[in-house]
mmCIF file of the N, C-alpha and C atoms, coordinates in Angstrom:
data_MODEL
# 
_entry.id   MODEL 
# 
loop_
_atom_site.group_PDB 
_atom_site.id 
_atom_site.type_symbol 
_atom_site.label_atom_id 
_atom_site.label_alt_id 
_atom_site.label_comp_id 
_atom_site.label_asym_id 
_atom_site.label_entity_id 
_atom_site.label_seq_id 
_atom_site.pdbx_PDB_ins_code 
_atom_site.Cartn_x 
_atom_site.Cartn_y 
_atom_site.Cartn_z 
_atom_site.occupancy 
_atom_site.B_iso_or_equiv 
_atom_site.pdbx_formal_charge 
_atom_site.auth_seq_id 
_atom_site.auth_comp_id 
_atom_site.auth_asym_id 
_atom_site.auth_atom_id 
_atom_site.pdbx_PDB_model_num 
ATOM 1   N N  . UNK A 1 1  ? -116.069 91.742 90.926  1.00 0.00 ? 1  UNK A N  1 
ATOM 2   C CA . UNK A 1 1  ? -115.487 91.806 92.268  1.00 0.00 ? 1  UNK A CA 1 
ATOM 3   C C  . UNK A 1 1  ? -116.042 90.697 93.159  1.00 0.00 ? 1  UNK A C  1 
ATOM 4   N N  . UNK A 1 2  ? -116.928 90.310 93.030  1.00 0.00 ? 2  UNK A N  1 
ATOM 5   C CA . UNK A 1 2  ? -117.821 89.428 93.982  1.00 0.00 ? 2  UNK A CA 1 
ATOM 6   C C  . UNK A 1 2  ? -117.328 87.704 93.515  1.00 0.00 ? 2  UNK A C  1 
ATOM 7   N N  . UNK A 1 3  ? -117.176 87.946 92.428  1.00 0.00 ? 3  UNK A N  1 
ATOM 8   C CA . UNK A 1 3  ? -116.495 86.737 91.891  1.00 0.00 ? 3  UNK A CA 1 
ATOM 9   C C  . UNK A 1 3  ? -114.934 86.485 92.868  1.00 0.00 ? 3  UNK A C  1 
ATOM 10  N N  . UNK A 1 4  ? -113.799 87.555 92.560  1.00 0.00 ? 4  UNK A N  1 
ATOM 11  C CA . UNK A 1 4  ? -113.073 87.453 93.220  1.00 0.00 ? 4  UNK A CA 1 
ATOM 12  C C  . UNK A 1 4  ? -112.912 87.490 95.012  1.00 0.00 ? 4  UNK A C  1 
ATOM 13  N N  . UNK A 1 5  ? -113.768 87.947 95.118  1.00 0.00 ? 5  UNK A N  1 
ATOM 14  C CA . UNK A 1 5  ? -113.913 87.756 96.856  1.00 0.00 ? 5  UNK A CA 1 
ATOM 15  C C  . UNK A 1 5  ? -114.296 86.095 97.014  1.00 0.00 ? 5  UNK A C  1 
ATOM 16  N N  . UNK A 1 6  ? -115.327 85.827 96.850  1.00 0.00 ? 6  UNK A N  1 
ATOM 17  C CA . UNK A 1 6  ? -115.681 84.175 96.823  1.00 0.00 ? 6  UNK A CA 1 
ATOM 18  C C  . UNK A 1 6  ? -114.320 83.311 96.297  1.00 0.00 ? 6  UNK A C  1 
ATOM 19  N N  . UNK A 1 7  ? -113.465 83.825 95.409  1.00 0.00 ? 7  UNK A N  1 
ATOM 20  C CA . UNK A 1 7  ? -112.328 82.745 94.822  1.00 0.00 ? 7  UNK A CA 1 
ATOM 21  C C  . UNK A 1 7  ? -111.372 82.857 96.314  1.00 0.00 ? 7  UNK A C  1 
ATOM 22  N N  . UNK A 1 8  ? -111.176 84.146 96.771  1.00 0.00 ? 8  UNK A N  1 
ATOM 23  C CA . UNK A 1 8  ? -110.087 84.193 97.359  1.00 0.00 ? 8  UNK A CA 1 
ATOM 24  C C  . UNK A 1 8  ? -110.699 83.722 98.970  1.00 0.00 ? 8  UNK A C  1 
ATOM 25  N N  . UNK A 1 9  ? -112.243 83.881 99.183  1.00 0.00 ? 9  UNK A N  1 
ATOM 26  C CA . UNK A 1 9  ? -112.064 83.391 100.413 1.00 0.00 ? 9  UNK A CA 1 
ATOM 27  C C  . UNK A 1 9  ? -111.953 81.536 100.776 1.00 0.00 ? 9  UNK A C  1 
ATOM 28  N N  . UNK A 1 10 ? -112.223 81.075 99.021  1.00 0.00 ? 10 UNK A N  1 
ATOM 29  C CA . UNK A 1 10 ? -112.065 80.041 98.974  1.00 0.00 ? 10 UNK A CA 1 
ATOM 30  C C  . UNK A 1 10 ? -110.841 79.559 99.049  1.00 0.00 ? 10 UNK A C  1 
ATOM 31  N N  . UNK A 1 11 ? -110.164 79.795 98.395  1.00 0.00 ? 11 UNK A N  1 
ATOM 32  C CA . UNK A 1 11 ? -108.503 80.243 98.531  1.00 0.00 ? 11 UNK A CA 1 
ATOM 33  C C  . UNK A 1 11 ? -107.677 79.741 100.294 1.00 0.00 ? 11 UNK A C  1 
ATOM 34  N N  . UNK A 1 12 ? -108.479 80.810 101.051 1.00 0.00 ? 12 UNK A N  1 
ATOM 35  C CA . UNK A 1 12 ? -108.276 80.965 102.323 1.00 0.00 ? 12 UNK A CA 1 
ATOM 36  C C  . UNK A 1 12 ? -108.517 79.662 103.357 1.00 0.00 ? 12 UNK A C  1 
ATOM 37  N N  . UNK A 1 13 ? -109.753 79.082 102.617 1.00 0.00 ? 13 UNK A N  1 
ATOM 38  C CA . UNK A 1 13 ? -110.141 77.482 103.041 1.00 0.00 ? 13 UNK A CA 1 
ATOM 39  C C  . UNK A 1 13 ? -109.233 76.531 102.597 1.00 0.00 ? 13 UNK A C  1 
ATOM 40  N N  . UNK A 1 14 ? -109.208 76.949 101.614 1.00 0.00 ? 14 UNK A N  1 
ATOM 41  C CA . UNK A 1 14 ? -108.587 75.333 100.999 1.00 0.00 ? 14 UNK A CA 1 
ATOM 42  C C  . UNK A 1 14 ? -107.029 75.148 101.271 1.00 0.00 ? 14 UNK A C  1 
ATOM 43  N N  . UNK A 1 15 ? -106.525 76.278 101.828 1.00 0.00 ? 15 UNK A N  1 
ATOM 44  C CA . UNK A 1 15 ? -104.952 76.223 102.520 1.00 0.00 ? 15 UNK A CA 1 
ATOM 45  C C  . UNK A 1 15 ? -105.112 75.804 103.695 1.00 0.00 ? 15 UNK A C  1 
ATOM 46  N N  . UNK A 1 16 ? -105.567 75.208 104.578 1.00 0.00 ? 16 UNK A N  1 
ATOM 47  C CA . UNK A 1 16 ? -106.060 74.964 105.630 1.00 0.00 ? 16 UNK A CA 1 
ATOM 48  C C  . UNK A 1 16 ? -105.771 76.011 106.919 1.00 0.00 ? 16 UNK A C  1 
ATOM 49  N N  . UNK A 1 17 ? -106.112 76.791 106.491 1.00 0.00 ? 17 UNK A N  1 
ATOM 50  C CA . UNK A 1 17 ? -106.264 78.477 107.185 1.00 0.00 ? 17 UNK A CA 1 
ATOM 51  C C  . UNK A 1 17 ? -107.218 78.993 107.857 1.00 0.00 ? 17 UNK A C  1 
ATOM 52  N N  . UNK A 1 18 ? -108.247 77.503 108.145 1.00 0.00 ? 18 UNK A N  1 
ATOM 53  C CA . UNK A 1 18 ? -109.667 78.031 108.317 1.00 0.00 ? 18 UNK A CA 1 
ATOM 54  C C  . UNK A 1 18 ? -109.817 78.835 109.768 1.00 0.00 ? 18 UNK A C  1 
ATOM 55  N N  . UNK A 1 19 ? -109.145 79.114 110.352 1.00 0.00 ? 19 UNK A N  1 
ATOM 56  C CA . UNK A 1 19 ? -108.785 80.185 111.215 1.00 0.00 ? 19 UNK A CA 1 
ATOM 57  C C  . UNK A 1 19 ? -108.902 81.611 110.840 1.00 0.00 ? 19 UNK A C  1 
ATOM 58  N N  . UNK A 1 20 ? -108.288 81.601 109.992 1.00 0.00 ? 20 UNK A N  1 
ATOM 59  C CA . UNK A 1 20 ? -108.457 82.789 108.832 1.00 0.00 ? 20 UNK A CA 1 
ATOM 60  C C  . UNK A 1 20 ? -109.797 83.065 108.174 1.00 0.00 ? 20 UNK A C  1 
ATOM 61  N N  . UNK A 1 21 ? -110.456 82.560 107.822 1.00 0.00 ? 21 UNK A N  1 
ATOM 62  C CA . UNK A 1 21 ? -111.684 82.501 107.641 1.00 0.00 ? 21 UNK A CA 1 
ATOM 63  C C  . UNK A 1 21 ? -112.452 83.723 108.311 1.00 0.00 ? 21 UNK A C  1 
ATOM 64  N N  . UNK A 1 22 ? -112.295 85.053 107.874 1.00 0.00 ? 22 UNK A N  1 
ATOM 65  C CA . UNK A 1 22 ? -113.435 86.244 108.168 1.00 0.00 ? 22 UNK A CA 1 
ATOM 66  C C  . UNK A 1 22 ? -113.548 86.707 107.131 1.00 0.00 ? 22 UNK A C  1 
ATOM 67  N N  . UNK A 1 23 ? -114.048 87.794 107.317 1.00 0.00 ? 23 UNK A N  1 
ATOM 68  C CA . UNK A 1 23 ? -114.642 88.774 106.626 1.00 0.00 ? 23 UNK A CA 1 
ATOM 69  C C  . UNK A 1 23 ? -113.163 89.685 106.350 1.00 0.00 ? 23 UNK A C  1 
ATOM 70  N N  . UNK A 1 24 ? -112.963 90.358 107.826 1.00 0.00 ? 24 UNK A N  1 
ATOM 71  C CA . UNK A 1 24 ? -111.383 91.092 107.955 1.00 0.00 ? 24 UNK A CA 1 
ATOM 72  C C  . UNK A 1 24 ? -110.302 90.432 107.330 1.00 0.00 ? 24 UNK A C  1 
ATOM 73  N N  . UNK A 1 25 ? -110.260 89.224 107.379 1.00 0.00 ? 25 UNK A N  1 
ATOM 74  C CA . UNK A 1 25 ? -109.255 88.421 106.848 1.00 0.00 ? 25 UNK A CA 1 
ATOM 75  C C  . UNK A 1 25 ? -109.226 88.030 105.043 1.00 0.00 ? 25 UNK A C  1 
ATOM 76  N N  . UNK A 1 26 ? -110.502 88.169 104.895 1.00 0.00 ? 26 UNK A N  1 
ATOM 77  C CA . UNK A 1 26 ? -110.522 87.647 102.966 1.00 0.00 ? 26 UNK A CA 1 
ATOM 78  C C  . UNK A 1 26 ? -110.122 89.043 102.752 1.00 0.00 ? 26 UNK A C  1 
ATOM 79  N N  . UNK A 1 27 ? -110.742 90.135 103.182 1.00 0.00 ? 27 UNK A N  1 
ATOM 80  C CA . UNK A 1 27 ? -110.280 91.422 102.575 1.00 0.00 ? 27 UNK A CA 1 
ATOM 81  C C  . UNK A 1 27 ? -109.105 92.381 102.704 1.00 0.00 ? 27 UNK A C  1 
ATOM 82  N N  . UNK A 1 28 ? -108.375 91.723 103.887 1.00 0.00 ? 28 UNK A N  1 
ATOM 83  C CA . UNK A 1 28 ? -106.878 91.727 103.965 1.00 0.00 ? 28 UNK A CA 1 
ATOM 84  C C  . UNK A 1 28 ? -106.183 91.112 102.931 1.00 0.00 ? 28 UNK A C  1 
ATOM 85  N N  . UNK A 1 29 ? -106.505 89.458 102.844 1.00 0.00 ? 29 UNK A N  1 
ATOM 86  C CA . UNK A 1 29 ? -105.692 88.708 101.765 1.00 0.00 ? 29 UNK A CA 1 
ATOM 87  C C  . UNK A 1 29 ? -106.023 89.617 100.279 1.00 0.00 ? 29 UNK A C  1 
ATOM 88  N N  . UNK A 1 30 ? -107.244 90.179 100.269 1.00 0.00 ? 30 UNK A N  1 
ATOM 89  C CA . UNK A 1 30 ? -107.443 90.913 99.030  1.00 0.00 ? 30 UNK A CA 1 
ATOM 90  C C  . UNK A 1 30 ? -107.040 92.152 98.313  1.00 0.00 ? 30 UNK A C  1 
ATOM 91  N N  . UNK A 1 31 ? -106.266 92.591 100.069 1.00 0.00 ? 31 UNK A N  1 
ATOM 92  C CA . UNK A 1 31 ? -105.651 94.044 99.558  1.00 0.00 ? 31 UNK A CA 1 
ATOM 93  C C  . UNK A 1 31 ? -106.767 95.039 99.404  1.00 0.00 ? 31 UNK A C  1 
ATOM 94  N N  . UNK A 1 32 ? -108.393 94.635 100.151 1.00 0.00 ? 32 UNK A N  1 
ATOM 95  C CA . UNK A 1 32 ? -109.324 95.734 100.072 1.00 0.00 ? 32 UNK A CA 1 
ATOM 96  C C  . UNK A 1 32 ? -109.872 95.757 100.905 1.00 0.00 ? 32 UNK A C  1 
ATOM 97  N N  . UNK A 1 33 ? -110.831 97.184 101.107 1.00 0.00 ? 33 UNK A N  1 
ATOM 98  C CA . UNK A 1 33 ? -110.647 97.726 102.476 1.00 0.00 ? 33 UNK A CA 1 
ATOM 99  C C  . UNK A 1 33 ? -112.183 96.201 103.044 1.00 0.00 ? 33 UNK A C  1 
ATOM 100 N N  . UNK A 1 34 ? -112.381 96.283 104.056 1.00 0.00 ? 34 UNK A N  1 
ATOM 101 C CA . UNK A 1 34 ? -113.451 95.615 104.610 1.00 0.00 ? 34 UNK A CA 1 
ATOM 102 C C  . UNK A 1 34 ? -115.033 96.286 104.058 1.00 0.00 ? 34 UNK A C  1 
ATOM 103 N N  . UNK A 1 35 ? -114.902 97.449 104.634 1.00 0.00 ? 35 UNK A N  1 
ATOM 104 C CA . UNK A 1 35 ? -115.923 97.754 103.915 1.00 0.00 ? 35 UNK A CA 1 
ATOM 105 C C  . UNK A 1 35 ? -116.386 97.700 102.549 1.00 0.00 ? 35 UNK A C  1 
ATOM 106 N N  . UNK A 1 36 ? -115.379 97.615 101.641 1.00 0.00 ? 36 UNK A N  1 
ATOM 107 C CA . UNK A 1 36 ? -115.700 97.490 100.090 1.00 0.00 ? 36 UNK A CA 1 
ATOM 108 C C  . UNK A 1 36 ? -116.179 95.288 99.745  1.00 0.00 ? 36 UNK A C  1 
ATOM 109 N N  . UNK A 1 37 ? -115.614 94.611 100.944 1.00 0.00 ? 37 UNK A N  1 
ATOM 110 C CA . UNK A 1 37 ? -115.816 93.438 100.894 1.00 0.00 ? 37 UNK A CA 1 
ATOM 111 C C  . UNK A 1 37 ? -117.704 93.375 101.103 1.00 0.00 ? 37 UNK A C  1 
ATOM 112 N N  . UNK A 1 38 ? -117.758 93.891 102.733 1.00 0.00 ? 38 UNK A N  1 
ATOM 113 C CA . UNK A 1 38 ? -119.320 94.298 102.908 1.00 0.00 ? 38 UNK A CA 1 
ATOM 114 C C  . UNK A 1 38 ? -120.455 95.188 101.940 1.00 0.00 ? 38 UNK A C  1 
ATOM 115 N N  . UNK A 1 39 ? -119.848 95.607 101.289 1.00 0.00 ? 39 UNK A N  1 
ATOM 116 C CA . UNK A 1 39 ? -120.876 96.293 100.141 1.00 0.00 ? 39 UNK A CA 1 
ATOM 117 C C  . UNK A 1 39 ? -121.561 95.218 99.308  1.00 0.00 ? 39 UNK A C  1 
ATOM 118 N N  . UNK A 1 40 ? -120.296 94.347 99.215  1.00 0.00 ? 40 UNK A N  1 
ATOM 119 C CA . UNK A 1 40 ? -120.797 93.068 98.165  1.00 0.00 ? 40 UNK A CA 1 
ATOM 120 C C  . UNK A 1 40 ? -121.811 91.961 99.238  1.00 0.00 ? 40 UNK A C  1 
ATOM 121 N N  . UNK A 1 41 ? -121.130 91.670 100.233 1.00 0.00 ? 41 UNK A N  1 
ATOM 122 C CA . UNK A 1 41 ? -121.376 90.455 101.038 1.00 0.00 ? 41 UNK A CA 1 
ATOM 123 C C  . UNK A 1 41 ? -121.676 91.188 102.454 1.00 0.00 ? 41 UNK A C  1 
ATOM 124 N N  . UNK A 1 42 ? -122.932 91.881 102.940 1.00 0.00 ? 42 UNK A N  1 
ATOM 125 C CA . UNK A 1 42 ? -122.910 92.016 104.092 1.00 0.00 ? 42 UNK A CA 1 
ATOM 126 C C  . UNK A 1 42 ? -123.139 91.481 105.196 1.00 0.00 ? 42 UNK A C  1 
ATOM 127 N N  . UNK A 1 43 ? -122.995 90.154 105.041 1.00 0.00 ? 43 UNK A N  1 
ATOM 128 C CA . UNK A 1 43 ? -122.819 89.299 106.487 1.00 0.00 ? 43 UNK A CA 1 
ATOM 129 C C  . UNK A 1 43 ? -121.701 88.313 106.477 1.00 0.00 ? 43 UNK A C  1 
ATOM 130 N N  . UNK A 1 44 ? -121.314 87.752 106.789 1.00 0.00 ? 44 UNK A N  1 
ATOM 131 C CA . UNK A 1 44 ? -119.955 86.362 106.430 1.00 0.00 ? 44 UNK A CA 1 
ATOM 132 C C  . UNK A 1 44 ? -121.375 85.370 106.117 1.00 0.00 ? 44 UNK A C  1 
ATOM 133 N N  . UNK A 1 45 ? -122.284 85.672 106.727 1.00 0.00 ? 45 UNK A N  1 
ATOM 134 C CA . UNK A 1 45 ? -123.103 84.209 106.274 1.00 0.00 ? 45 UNK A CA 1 
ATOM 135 C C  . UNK A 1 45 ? -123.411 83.996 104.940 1.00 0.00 ? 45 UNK A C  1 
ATOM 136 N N  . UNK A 1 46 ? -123.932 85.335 104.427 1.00 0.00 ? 46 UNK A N  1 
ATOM 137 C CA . UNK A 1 46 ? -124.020 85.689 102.909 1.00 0.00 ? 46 UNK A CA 1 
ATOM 138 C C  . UNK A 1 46 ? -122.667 85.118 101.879 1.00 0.00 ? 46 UNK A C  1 
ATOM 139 N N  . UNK A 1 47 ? -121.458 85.055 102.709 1.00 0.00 ? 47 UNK A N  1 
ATOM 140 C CA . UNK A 1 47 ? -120.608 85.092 102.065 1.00 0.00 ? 47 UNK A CA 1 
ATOM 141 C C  . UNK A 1 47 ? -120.526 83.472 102.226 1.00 0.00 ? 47 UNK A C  1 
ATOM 142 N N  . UNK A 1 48 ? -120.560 82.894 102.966 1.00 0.00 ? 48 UNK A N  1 
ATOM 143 C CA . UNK A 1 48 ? -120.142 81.548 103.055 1.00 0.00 ? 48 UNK A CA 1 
ATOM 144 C C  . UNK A 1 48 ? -121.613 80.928 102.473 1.00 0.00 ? 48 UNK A C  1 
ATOM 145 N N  . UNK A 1 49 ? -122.777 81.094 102.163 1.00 0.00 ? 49 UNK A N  1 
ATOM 146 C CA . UNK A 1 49 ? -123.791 80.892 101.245 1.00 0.00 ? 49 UNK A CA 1 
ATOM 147 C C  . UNK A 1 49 ? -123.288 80.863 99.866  1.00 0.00 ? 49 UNK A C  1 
ATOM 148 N N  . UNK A 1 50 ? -122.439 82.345 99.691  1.00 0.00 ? 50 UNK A N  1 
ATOM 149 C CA . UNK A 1 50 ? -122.361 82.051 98.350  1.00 0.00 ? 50 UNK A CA 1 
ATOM 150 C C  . UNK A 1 50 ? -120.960 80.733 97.984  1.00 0.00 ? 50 UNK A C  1 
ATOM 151 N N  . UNK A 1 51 ? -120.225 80.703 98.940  1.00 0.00 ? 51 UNK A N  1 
ATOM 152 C CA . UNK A 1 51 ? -119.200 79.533 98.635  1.00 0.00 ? 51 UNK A CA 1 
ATOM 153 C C  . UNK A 1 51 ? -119.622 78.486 99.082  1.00 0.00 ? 51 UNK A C  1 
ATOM 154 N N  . UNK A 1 52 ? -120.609 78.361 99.193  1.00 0.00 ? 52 UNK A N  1 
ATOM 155 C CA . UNK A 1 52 ? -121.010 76.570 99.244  1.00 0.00 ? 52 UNK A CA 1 
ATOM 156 C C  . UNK A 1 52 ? -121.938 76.496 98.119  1.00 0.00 ? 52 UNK A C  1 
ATOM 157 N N  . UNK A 1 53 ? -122.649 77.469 97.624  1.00 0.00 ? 53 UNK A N  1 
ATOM 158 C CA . UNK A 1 53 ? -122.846 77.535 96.248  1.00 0.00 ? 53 UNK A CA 1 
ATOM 159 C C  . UNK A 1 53 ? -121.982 77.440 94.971  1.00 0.00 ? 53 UNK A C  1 
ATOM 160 N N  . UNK A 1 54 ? -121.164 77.739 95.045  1.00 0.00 ? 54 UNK A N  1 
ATOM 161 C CA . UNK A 1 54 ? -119.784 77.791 94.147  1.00 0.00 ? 54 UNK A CA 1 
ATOM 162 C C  . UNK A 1 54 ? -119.170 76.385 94.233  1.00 0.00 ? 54 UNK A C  1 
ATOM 163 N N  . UNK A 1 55 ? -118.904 76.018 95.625  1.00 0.00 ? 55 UNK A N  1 
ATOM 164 C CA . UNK A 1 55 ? -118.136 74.810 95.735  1.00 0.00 ? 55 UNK A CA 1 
ATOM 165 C C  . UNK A 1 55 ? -118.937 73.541 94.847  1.00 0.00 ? 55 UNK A C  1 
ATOM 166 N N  . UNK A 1 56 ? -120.277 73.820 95.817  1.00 0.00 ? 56 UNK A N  1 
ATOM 167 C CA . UNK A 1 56 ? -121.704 72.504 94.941  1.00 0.00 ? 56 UNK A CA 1 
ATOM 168 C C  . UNK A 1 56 ? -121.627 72.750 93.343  1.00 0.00 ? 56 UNK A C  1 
ATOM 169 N N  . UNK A 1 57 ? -121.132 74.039 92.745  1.00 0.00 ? 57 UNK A N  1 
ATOM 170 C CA . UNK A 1 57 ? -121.496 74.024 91.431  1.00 0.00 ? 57 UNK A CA 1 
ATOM 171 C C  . UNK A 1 57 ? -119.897 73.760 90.808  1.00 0.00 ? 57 UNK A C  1 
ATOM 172 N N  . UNK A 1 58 ? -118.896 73.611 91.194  1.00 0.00 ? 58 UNK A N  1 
ATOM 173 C CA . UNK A 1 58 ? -117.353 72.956 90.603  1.00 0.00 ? 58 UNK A CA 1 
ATOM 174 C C  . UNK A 1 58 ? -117.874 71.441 91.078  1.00 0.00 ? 58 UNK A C  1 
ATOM 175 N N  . UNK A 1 59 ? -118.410 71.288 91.979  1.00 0.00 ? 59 UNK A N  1 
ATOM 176 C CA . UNK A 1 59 ? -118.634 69.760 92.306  1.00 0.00 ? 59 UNK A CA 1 
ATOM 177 C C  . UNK A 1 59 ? -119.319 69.235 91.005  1.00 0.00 ? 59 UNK A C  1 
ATOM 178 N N  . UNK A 1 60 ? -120.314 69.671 90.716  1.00 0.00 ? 60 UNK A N  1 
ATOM 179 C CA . UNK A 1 60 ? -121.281 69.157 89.988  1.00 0.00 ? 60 UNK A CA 1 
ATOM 180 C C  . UNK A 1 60 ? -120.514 69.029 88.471  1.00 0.00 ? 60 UNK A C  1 
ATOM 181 N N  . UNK A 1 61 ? -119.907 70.008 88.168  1.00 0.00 ? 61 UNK A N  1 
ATOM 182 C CA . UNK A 1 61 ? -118.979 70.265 86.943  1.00 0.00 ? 61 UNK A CA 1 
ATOM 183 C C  . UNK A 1 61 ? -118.057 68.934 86.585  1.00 0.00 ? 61 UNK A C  1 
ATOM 184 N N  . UNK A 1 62 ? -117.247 69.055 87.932  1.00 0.00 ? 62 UNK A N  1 
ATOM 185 C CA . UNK A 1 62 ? -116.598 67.944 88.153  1.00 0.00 ? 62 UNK A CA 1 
ATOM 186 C C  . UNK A 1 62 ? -116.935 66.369 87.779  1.00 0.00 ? 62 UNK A C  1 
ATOM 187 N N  . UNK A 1 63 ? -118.334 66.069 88.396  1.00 0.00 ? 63 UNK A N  1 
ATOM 188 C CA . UNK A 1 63 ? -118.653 65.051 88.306  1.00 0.00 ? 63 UNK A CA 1 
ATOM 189 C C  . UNK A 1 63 ? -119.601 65.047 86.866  1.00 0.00 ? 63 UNK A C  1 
ATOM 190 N N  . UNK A 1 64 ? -120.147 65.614 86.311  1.00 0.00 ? 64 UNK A N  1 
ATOM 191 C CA . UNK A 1 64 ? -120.408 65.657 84.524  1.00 0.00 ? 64 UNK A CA 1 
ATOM 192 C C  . UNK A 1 64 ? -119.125 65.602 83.643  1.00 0.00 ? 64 UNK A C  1 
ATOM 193 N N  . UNK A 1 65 ? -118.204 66.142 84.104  1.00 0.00 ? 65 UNK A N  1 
ATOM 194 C CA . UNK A 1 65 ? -116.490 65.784 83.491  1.00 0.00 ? 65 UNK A CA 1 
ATOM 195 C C  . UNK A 1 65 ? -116.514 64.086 83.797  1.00 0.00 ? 65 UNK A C  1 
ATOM 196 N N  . UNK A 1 66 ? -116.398 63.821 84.635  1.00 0.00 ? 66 UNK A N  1 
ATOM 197 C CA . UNK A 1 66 ? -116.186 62.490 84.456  1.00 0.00 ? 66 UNK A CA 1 
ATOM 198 C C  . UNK A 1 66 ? -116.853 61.456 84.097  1.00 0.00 ? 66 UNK A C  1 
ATOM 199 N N  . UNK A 1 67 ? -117.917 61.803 84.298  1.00 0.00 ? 67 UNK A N  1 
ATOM 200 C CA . UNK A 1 67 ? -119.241 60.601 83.979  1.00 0.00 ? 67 UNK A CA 1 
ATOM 201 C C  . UNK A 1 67 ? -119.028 60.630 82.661  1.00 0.00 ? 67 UNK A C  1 
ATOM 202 N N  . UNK A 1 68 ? -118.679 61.840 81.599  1.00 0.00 ? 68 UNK A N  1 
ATOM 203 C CA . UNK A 1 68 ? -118.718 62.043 80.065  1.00 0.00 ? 68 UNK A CA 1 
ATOM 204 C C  . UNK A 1 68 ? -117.334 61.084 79.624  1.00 0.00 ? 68 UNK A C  1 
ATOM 205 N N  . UNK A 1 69 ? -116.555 61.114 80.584  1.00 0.00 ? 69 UNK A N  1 
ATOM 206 C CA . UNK A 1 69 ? -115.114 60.727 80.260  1.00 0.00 ? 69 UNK A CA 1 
ATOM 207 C C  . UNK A 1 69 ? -115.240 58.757 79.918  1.00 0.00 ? 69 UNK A C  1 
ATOM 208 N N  . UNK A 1 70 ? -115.802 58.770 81.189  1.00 0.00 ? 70 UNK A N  1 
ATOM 209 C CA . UNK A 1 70 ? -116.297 57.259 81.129  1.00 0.00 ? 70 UNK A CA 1 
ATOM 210 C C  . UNK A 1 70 ? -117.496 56.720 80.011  1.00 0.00 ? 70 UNK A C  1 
ATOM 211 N N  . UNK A 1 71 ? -118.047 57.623 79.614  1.00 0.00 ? 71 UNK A N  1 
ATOM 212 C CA . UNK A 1 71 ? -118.625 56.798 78.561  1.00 0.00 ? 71 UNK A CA 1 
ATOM 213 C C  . UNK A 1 71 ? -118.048 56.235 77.469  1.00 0.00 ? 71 UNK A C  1 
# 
């Protein structure tokens, strides 16, 4: 579940929605209640910690994909 909350609030960014950007709002787009979002993530800060963690680690992915490509 925590996986999918982080995809979808990423989701929510990357449409340029960043208005949208809460807590109320990822767990709307998720079809679950708020509180079941807060069980996982109880602050938005927690939550946006863990997606800049996520983002830095597709980054990093990203850029070992290509550096391998170019050799």
């Amino acid at each position: 579940m925590k996986a999918k909350i982080v995809e979808s609030a990423i989701t929510l960014i990357e449409s340029g929605e960043i208005d949208k950007f809460s807590v109320t709002q990822v767990a709307k787009y998720m079809g679950i209640s708020q509180g079941n979002l807060t069980y996982h993530y109880p602050t938005k800060q927690a939550l946006v910690e863990t997606i800049i963690d996520r983002l830095l680690e597709r980054h990093t992915i990203l850029v070992s994909v290509c550096q391998s490509t170019q050799s």
